[in-house]
C-alpha positions as CSV (number, residue, x, y, z in Angstrom):
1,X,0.0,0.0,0.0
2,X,2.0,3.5,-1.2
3,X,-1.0,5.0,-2.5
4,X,-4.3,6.2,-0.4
5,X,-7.7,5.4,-0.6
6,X,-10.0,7.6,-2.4
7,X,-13.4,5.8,-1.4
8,X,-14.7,6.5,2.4
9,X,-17.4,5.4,4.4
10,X,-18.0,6.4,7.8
11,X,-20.4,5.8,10.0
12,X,-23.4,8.5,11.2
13,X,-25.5,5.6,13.3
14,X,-24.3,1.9,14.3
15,X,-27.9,1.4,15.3
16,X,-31.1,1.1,13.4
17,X,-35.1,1.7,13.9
18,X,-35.9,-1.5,11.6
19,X,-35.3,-5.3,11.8
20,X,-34.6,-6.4,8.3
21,X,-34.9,-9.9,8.2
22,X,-30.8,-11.0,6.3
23,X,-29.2,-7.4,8.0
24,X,-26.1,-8.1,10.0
25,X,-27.7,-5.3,12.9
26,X,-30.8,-6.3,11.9
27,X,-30.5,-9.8,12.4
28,X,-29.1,-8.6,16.5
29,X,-25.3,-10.2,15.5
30,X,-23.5,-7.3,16.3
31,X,-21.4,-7.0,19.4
32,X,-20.5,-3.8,19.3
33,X,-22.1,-0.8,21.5
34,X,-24.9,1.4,20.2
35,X,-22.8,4.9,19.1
36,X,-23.6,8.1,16.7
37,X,-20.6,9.8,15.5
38,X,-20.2,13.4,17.4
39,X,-19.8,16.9,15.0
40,X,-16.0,16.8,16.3
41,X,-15.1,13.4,15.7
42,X,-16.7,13.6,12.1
43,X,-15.0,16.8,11.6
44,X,-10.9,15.2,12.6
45,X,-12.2,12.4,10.5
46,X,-13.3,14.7,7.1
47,X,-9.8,16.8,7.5
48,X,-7.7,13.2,7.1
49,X,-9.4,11.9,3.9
50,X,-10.9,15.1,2.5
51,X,-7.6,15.9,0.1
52,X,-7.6,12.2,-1.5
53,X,-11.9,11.7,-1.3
54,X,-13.6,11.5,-4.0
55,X,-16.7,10.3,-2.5
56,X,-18.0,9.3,0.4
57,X,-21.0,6.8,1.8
58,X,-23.0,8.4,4.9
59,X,-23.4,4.7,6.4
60,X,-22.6,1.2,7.3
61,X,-24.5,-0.1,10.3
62,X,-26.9,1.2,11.0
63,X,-29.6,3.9,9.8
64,X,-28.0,7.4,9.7
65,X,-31.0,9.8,10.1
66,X,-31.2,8.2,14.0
67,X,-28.0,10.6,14.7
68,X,-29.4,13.8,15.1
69,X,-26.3,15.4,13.8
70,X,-26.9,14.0,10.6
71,X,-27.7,17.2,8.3
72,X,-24.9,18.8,9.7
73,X,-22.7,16.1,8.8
74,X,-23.6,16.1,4.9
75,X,-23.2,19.9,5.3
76,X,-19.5,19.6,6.6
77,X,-18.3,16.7,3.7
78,X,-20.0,19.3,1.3
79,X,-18.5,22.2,2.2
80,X,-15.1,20.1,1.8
81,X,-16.1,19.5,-2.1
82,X,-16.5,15.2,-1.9
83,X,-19.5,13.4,-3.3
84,X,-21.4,12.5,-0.3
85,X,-24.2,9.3,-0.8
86,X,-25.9,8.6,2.1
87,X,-28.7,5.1,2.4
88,X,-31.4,5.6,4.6
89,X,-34.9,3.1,4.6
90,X,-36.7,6.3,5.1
91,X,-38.5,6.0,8.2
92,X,-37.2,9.3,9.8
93,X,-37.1,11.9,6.9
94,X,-40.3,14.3,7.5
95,X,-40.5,17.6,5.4
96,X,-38.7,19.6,7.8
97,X,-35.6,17.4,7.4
98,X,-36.1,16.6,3.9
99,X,-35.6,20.4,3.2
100,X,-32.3,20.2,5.3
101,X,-30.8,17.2,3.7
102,X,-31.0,19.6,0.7
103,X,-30.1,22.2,1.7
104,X,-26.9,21.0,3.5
105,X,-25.7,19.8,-0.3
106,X,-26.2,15.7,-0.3
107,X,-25.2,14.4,-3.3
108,X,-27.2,11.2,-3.6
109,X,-29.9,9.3,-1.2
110,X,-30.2,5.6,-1.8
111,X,-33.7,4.8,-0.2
112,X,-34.8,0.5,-0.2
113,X,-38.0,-0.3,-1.9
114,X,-38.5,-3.8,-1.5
115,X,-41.7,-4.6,-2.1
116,X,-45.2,-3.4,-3.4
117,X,-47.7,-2.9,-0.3
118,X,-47.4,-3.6,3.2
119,X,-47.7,-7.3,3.2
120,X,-44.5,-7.7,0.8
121,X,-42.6,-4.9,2.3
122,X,-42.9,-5.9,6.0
123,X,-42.0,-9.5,4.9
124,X,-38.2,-8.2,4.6
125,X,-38.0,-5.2,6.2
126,X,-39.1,-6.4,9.7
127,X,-40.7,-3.9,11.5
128,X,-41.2,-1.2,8.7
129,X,-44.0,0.4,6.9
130,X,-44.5,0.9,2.8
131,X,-45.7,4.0,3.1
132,X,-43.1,5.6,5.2
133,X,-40.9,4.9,2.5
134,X,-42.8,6.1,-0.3
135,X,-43.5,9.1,1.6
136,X,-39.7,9.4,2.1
137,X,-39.2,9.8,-1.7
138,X,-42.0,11.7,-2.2
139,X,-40.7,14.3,0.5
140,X,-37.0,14.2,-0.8
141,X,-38.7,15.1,-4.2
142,X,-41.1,17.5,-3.2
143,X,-37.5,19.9,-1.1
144,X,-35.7,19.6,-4.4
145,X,-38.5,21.0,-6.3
146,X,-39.2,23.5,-4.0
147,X,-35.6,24.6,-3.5
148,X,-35.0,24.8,-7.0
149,X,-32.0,21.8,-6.6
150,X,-31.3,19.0,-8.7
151,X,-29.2,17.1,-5.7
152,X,-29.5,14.5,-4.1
153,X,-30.5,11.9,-6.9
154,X,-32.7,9.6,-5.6
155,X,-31.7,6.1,-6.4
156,X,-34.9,3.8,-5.0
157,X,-33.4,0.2,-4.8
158,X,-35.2,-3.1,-4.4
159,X,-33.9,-6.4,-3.5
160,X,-34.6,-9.1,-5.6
161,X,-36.0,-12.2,-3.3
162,X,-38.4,-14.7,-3.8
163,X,-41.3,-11.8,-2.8
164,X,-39.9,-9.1,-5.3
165,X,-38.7,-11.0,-8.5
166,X,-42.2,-10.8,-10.0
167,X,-43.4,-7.4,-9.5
168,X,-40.3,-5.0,-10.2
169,X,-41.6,-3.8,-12.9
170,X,-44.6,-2.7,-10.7
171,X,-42.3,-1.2,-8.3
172,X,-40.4,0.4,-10.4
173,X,-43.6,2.5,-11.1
174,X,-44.4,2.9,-8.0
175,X,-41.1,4.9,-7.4
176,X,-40.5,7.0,-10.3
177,X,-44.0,8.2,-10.1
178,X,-43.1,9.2,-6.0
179,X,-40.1,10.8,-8.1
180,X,-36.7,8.5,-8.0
181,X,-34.3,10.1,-10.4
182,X,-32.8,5.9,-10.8
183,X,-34.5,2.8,-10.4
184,X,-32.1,-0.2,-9.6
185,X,-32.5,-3.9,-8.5
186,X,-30.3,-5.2,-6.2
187,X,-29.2,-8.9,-5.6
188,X,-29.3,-10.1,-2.0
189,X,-27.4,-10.9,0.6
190,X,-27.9,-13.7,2.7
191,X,-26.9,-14.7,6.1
192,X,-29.6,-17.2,7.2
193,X,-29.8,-20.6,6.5
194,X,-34.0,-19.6,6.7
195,X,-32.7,-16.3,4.2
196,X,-31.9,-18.8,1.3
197,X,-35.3,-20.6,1.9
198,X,-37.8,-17.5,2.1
199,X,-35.6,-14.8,0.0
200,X,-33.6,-16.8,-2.6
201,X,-35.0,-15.7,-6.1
202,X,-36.1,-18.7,-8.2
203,X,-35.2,-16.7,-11.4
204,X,-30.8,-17.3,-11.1
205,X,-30.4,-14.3,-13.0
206,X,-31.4,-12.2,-9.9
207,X,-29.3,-14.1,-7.5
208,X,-25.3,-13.9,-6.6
209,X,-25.9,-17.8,-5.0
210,X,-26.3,-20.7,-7.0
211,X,-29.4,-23.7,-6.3
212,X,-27.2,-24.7,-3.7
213,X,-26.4,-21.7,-1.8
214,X,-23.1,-21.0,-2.7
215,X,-21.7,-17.9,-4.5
216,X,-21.6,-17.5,-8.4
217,X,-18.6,-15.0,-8.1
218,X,-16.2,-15.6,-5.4
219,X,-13.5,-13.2,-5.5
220,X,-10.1,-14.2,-6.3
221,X,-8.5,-10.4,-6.4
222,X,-9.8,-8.0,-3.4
223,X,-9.7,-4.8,-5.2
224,X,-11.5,-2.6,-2.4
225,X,-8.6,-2.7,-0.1
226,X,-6.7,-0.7,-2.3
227,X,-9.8,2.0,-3.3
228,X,-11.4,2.4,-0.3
229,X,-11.4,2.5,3.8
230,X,-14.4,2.0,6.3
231,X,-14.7,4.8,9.8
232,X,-16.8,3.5,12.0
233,X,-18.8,5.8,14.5
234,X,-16.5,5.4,17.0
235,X,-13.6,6.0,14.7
236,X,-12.2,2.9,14.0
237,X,-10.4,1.9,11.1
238,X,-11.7,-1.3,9.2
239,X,-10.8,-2.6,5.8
240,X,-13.8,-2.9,4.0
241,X,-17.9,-2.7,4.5
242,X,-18.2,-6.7,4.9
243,X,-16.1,-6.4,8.3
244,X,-19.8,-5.9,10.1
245,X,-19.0,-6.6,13.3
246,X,-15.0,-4.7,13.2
247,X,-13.5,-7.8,14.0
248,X,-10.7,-6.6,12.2
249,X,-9.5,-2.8,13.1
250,X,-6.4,-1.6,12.1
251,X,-6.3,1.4,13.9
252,X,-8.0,4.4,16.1
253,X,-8.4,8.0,14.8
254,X,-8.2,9.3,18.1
255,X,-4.6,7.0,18.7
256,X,-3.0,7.8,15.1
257,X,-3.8,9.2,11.7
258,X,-5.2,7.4,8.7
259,X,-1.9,7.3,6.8
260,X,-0.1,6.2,10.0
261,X,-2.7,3.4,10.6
262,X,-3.1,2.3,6.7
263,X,0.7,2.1,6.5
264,X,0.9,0.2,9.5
265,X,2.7,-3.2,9.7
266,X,-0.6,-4.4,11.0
267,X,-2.9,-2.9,8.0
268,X,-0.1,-5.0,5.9
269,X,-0.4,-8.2,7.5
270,X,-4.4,-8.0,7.2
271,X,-3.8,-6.6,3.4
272,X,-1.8,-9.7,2.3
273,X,-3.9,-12.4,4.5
274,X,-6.8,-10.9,2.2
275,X,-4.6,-11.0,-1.2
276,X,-2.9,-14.4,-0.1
277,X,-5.8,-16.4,1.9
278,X,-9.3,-15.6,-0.1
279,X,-11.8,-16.4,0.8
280,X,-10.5,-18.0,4.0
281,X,-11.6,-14.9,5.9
282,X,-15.2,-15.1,7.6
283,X,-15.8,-11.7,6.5
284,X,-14.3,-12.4,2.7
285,X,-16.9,-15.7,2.4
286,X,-19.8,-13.8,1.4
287,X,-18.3,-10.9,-0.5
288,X,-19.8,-11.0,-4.2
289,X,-17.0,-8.6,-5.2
């Protein structure tokens, strides 16, 4: 590693208002304490990666809009000049914080749309309601209009399962007419043995397993360890999004810097275990690349 990455995510929330069914926090597997990143942490962390980011995700654990500090977090990123993207199911954006989600300069809001009524919706997203997340879009849509913006795009995703496969084309209607700029269908990630038997799509086109369970794709080349870095709320340093449960941290903002920590004898051992040992690594076993 002489380079640095140029693709951040860090962490607004490790804890979320929904129980989706194949979700690592959903699911209850994480270990780790519930945490929102503060203003000043988020700050140190923007003024280490903001001369090499070119972008940068607004999650990984958990639902970001639960930190209250969330606007103010897109607006700090923005006012640094990086693409900010932020993925949120919805649930907490009302009009007042729709508007200042605009107005603080997001870039893009991914919001899940995985299903086509309540029945279908609530069968994956434990705990969550359709029309909280169409109203979602429709609210994001309805600021941008109103503040004359064309930011964020609104990508509406849907998981292709089982429950989905047949109706996308339905809900893709369903979300451009709320006013998604991009519709996109999303393979799914299992972690269930009772995941592969309610979600796995029968059409394999829509799947990254096979009949039996197994990954298509496995990766033979880890390519994100070189692009990009993941900043959890409480500022630890992981190697990549599929290290859910940071079980393997290289390194502490508050202890060292970025470049110090990436660089790290440590960060190289991890690096070539990952280049050298795939997919031996629990978290590397269900990465579809």
């Amino acid at each position: 590693m002489w380079g640095s990455p140029w693709s951040f995510s860090i962490e607004p929330s490790n804890v979320c208002n929904l129980r989706c069914r194949e979700c690592f926090t959903g699911l209850g597997l994480s270990k780790r304490k519930p945490h929102f990143i503060s203003e000043e942490d988020f700050s140190l962390t923007i003024n280490q990666i903001k001369h090499t980011a070119l972008n940068l995700f607004l999650y990984f654990q958990g639902e970001p809009y639960l930190n209250p500090l969330f606007t103010r977090l897109i607006e700090i990123a923005h006012k640094n000049k990086i693409f900010t993207v932020t993925s949120s199911n919805g649930h907490l954006i009302s009009t007042n914080n729709a508007e200042k989600t605009v107005i603080a300069g997001l870039d893009k809001i991914i919001i899940p749309l995985d299903g086509y009524n309540q029945e279908s919706y609530s069968a994956y997203r434990n705990g969550g309601s359709f029309a909280s997340a169409i109203n979602a879009i429709k609210m994001i849509s309805n600021a941008k209009k109103h503040l004359k913006k064309r930011n964020p795009i609104i990508e509406v995703q849907c998981l292709a399962s089982k429950i989905t496969e047949n109706h996308l084309k339905e809900i893709k209607r369903i979300a451009i007419e709320c006013g998604a700029d991009k519709f996109c269908v999303k393979t799914m990630q299992i972690e269930t043995d009772e995941g592969f038997e309610k979600f796995l799509p029968t059409n394999q086109r829509l799947s990254r397993y096979t009949k039996d369970n197994e990954l298509k794709h496995k990766v033979k080349f880890c390519r994100r360890i070189f692009q990009s870095v993941v900043i959890t709320s409480e500022l630890d340093v992981l190697p990549c999004c599929y290290d859910k449960d940071a079980g393997h941290i290289l390194g502490n903002l508050h202890q060292a810097s970025l470049h110090d920590i990436i660089h790290s004898s440590k960060a190289k051992e991890l690096y070539n275990r990952i280049l050298y040992s795939l997919p031996h690594l629990k978290m590397c076993k269900n990465c579809g690349g």
